[in-house]
N, C-alpha and C positions, 0 to 999 in steps of 0.2 A: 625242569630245565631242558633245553633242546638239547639233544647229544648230538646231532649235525650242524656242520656249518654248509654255507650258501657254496655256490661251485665261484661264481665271483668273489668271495672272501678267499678262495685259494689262487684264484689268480692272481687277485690283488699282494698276496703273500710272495707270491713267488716270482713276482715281477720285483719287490724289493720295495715296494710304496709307501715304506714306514716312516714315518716322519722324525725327526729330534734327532738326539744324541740316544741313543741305547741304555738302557738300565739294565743292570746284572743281578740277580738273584741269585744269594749263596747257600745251596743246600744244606738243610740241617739233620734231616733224617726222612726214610724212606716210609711209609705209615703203614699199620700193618693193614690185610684183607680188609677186614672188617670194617678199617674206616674209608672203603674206596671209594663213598663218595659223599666224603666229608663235605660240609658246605659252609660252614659259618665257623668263626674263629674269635673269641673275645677272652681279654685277661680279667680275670677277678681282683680285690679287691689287696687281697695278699699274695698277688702273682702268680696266685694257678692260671692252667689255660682249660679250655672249655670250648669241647667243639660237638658237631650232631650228624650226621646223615640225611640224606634227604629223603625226598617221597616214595613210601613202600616201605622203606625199614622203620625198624622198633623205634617208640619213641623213647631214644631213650638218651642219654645227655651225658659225654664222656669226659673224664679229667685228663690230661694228657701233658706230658713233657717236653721239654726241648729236642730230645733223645726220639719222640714221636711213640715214647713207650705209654698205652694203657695204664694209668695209677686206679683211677677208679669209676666206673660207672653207677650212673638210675635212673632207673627205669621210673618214668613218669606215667603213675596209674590210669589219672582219669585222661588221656591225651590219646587220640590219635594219629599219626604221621601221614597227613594227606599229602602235604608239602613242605616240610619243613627246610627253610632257608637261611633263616639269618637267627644270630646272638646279639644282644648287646644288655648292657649293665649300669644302673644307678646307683648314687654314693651312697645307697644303706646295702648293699650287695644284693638286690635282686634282679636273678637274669627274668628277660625276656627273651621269651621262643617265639619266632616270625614263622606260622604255617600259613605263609601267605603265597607262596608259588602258583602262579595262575595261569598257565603254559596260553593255556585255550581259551583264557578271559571270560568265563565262564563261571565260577566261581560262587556261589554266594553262602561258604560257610568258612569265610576269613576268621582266623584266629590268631590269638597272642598267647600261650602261658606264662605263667608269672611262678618262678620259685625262687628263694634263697640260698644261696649258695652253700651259707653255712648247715642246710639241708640237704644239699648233694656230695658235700663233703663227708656226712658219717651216716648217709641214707641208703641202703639199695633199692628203695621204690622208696614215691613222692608224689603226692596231690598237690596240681597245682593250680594256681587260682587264673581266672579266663579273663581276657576281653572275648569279645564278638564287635565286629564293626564291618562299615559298607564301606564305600563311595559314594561321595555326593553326584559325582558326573558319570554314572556309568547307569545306561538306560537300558542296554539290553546283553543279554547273557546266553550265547558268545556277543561281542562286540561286532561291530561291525570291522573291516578289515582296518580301515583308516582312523581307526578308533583307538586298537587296540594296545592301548596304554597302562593295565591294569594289572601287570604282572608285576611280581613285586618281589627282589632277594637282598633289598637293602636295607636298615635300619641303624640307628643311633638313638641313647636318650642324649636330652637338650632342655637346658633349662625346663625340670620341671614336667617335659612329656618327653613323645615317642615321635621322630621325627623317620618319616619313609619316604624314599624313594623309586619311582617305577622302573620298571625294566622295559623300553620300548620293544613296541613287537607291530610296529603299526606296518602297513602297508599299501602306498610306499612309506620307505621312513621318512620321518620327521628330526632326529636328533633330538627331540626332549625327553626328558624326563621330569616327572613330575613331583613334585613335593610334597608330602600330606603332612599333618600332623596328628595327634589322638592321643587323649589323654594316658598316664600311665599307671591307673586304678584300675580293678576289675570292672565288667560293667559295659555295657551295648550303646557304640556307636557309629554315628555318621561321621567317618571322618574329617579333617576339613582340610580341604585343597590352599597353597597358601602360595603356591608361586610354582614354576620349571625353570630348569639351568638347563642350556642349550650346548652339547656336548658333542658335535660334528655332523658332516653328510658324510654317506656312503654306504657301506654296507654295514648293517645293522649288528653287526656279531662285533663290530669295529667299536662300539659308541652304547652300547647297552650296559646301563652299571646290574652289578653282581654280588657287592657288598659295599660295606660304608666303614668307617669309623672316627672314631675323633681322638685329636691329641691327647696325652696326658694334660694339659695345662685350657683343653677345650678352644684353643684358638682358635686351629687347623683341622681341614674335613678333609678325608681321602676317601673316595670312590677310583674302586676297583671293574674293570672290564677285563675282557680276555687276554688284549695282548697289550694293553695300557693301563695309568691310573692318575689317574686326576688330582691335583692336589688345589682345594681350594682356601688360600691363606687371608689370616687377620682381617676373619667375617665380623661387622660389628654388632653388636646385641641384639639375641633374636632375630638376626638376618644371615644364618648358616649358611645361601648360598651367595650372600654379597661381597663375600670375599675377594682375592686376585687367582682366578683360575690358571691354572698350571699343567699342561699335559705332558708326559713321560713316556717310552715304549717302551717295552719291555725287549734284550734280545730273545726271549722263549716263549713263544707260543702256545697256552697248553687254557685249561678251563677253570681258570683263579675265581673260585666262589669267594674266597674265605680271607678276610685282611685283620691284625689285631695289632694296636700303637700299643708297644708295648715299654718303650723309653721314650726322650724328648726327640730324638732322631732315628728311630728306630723300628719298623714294624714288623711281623708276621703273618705269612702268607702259606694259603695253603692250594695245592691244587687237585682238583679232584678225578680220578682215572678214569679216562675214558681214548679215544680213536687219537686224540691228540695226545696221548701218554699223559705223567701226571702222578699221583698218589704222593706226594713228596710235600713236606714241612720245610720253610722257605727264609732264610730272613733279609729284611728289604732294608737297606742304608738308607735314607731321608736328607742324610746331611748335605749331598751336595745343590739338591732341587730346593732345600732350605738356605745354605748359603746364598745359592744366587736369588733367590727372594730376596735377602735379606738385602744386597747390592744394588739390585733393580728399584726397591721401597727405598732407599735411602736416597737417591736421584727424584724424590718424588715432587718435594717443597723446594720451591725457590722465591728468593727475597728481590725484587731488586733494586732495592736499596735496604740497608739495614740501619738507615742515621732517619730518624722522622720526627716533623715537629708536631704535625696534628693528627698525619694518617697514614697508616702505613698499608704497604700493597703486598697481596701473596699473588702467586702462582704456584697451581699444581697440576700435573697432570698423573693418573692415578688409577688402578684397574680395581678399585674398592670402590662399591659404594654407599652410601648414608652421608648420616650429619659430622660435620666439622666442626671440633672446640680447639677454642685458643686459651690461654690463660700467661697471663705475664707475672714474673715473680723478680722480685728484689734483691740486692744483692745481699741483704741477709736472710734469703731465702721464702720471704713473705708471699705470700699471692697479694698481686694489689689491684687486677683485672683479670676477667675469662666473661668468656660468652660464646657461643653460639650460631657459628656463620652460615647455617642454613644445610639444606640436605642436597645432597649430588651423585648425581648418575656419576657410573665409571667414562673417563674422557678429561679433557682437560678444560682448566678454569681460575678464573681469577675472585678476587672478593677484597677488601679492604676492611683495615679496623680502626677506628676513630675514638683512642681512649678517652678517657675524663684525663683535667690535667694532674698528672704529678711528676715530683721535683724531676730537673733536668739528671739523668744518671744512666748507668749500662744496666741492661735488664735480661732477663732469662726469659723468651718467647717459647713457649709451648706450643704445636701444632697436631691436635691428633687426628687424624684419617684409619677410621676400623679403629682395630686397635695398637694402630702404632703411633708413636709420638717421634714428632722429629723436635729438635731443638733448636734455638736459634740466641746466639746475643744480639739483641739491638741497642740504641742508642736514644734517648730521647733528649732533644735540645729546644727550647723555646729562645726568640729573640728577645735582649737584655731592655727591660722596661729601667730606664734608667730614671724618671721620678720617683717607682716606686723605690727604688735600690736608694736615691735621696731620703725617698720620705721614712722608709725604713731607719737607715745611718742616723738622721737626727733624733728619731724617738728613740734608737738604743742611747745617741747620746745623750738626751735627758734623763733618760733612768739611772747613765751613767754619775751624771751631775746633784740630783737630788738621794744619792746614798748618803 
């Protein structure tokens, strides 16, 4: 990791060119020496925390408090700490350790270790099992200036794998970052590029993510930068960055490697000591950038009209993107229609749906975007076909007459 920033990122500071509303971070404890420069923060499975040091120090993998007090360490035999940057954790507790720091893009002995928690829990040393992997788009090592995309302090599992993020370093910047993914088995690979979320211009110390994590309920992705963090909300399936992107400032300044979701509105930050001060255990309130999400999405679906005889019309306009399902349910709670309105960039749009017929009655409209559902009563009425309502009337009254 760079221990410098740019001399324009202090200008930019100190000219006041922060954007938003400010976010406060409430100190929870100060960390000792040892962890000065902690970088990666994830909770386990039964709420311990789990943090590491970066490049040059032991590899070794510490347990730690809210209190920021040492519970227990181990030391990870076969591993050594070239770069060690990022934690994160799958539902059978095994952490992944990202030695993937790549200051100089240069790099080609990327690694991952893999151990169990309930192994670092009554272990003082521990073998752990390896990825090895590349990049598919990286041709030369160092990179060329305007290349250099291949640094890397962020990570998540997701469905099934290991989802990274780069840390631009390109020059000039660009604002992306990139997205890979890689299996989360032992075992050598290429990993594969699968999309970038574009995250600002300016000065690169501004827009560089540093860590990652995901909700408890895996909705919600947060990436962490220096003196912001990203919140990107109700991504739809296997599309972690199609979310509704969300950017926060932070008021303090300092070198936030380390982010951990540790309730439904609640994270853990850490920041690591250096020229911008730091060494301190952090916790970040989620609820109000989640409330107003949750305000902004509910404005998203409109009807307009909600009485329809054959077709009814949406409008959305919507900072998600993928496929749109509808589904109508009855008033005893039935599905009696859904489908499928097709796939949509973020922006706004219209689309129509043209059920089969059934009885004229009030109905419960479904509308999901990501993964939020809006709801809707509508009305379905058809014009009164009055032979059949004849020709009906008299064969009930034959049946009537022949009992």
């Amino acid at each position: 990791m760079n221990k410098l920033l740019s001399l324009t990122f202090f200008v930019l500071l100190l000219s006041g060119q922060l954007f938003g509303q400010l976010t406060s971070l409430d100190t929870l404890a100060k960390l000792p020496m040892e962890l000065k420069e902690a970088s990666a923060l994830v909770q386990g499975k039964n709420g311990a925390l789990w943090t590491l040091n970066d490049s040059g120090n032991q590899p070794m993998i510490y347990q730690i408090d809210v209190n920021g007090n040492i519970l227990h360490k181990t030391f990870i035999a076969n591993a050594y700490n070239v770069d060690w940057e990022e934690l994160t954790i799958d539902p059978n507790g095994n952490l992944y350790i990202g030695d993937f720091g790549n200051n100089r893009n240069d790099r080609k002995d990327l690694k991952i270790y893999i151990v169990n928690e309930k192994v670092l829990l009554t272990k003082d040393s521990a073998t752990a099992e390896i990825i090895t992997f590349r990049y598919p788009d990286q041709r030369n090592f160092p990179e060329e200036a305007a290349h250099r995309n291949f640094d890397m302090e962020a990570m998540v599992f997701y469905n099934k794998k290991l989802v990274l993020f780069s840390k631009n370093r390109t020059e000039p910047f660009t604002g992306y970052s990139y997205v890979y993914y890689l299996p989360s088995t032992p075992g050598d690979y290429v990993a594969e590029k699968v999309d970038s979320i574009y995250l600002g211009e300016g000065p690169r110390e501004l827009y560089q993510v540093t860590a990652a994590d995901l909700s408890p309920d895996g909705k919600n992705l947060i990436l962490m930068s220096y003196d912001k963090f990203f919140m990107i909300f109700d991504f739809p399936y296997n599309d972690i960055i199609g979310g509704r992107v969300v950017s926060k400032a932070f008021k303090e300044l300092s070198q936030k490697e380390s982010v951990a979701w540790v309730t439904d509105s609640t994270a853990l930050v850490i920041d690591e000591k250096s020229v911008l001060g730091g060494g301190f255990l952090y916790k970040l309130d989620l609820s109000p950038v989640m409330k107003e999400n949750n305000e902004v999405r509910k404005q998203e679906v409109k009807l307009p009209f909600k009485e329809f005889r054959d077709t009814l019309f949406v409008d959305f306009t919507s900072d998600v993107r993928g496929k749109v399902y509808y589904e109508f349910y009855s008033g005893e709670g039935h599905r009696v229609y859904y489908g499928n309105a097709g796939y949509f960039e973020r922006g706004s749009h219209s689309f129509k749906i043209a059920p089969p017929e059934f009885p004229n009655a009030a109905y419960m409209l479904n509308i999901q975007i990501g993964t939020r559902p809006h709801a809707f009563f509508v009305y379905r009425y058809n014009e009164v076909d009055w032979k059949k309502v004849k020709a009906d009337f008299e064969k009930r009254k034959r049946e009537l007459q022949n009992r």
